[in-house]
N, C-alpha and C positions, 0 to 999 in steps of 0.2 A: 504494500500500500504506500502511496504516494502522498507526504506531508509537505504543508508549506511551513514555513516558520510564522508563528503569529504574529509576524511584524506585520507579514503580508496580507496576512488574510484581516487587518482590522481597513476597514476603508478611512478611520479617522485617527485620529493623533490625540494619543492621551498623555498626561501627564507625566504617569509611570512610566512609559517608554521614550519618550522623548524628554527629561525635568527641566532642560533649558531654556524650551516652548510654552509656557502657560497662557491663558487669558489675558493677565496682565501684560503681559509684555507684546503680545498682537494688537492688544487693544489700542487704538490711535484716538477713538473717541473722546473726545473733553465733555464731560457730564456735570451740569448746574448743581444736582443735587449730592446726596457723599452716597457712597456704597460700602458695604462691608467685602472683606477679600473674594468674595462670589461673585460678587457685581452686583448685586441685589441691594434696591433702594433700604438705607437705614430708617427712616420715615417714609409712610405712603406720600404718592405724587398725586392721588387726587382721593377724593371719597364720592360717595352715592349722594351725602346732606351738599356737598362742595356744587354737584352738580346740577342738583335738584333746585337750588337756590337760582339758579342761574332761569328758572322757568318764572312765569310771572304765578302769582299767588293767583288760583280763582276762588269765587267767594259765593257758599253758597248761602239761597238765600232761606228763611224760612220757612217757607210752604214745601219748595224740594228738601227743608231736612226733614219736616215730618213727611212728608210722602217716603222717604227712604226708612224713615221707623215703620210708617206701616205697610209699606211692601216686606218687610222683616219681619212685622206680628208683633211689632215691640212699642212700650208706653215709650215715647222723646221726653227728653226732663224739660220742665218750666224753664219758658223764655225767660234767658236776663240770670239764670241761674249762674253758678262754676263750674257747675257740672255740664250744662249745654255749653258755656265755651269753649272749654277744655273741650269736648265729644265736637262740636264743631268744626273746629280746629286741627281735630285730629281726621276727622271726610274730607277736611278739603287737603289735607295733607298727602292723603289712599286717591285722593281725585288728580291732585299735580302728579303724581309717581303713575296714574294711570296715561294720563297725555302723553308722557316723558315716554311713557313704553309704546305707546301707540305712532309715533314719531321715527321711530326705529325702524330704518330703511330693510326688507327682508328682500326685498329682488334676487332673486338667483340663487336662493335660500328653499332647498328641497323638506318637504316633512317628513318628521319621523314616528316608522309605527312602531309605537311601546307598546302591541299586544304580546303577551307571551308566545313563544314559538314551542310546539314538540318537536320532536324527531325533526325528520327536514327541512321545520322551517313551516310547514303548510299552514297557513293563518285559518284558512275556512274549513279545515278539519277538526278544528278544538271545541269539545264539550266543556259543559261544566263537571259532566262527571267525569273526562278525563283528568284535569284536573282538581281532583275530590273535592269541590265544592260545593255539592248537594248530597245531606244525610238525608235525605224523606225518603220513607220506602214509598214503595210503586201506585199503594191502594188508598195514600193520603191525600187529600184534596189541595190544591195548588193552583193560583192566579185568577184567573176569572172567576175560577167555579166558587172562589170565597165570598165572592160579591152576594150570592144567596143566603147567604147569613148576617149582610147589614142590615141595621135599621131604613139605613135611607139610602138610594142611588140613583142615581144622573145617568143613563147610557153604563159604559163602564166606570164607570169612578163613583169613590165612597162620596156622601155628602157629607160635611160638619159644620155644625153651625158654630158662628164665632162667639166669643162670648160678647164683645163689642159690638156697635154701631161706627158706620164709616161716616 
């Protein structure tokens, strides 16, 4: 059998083999901020708040906070409170970081599928019982057929009534 020496066979140049070759000494770059002997910034060069900041505040009003508590199912605290400015403050905060992401150029940006794969990969062959995800044996009632045991129903869907008024 036929060896090369492992000089040959690395395609890059490391340290070990070469010591009088490093990072530092190829590196010709002049860097504003300082680095530790990796090259790796000692302070970050920007943050998420750094950049966030740079968006304009929107300001919601109102009527969209409470429409946003009760699209949620949830009592909004009394206007004028600490508690609604703080909570205000904090949607419009979830609303600028929403823009910021929506702004984000994805052109030429392919999707990707995080369904679980088996065996080769077949996406349209996967059960839930292949992947033991369903204990109910065979003769238990499941999905629709529950429906004849509400009190109340719309087509498919249960009814409930809220405890509030809109």
């Amino acid at each position: 059998m036929f060896r090369l020496p492992l000089r040959r066979c690395l395609p890059w140049r490391t340290p070990a083999l070469y010591p009088a070759r490093t990072l530092k000494s190829v590196s010709r770059t002049n860097t504003e901020h300082q680095v530790d002997s990796l090259g790796l910034p000692i302070k970050p060069l920007w943050s998420v708040n750094d950049l966030l900041s740079s968006y304009p505040q929107p300001e919601l009003s109102p009527s969209t906070f409470k429409s946003l508590h009760e699209l949620s199912a949830l009592i909004p605290p009394e206007e004028g409170t600490q508690e609604y400015v703080k909570l205000k403050k904090e949607l419009e905060e979830l609303v600028k970081l929403v823009e910021a992401v929506k702004l984000v150029d994805t052109t030429g940006v392919e999707l990707v599928d995080g369904r679980p794969f088996l065996g080769d990969g077949d996406v349209e062959g996967i059960h839930d019982e292949d992947l033991g995800l369903l204990d109910a044996e065979e003769d238990e009632e499941s999905g629709r057929d529950l429906l004849k045991h509400a009190s109340r129903t719309e087509g498919d869907f249960y009814v409930v009534e809220a405890d509030r008024e809109r």
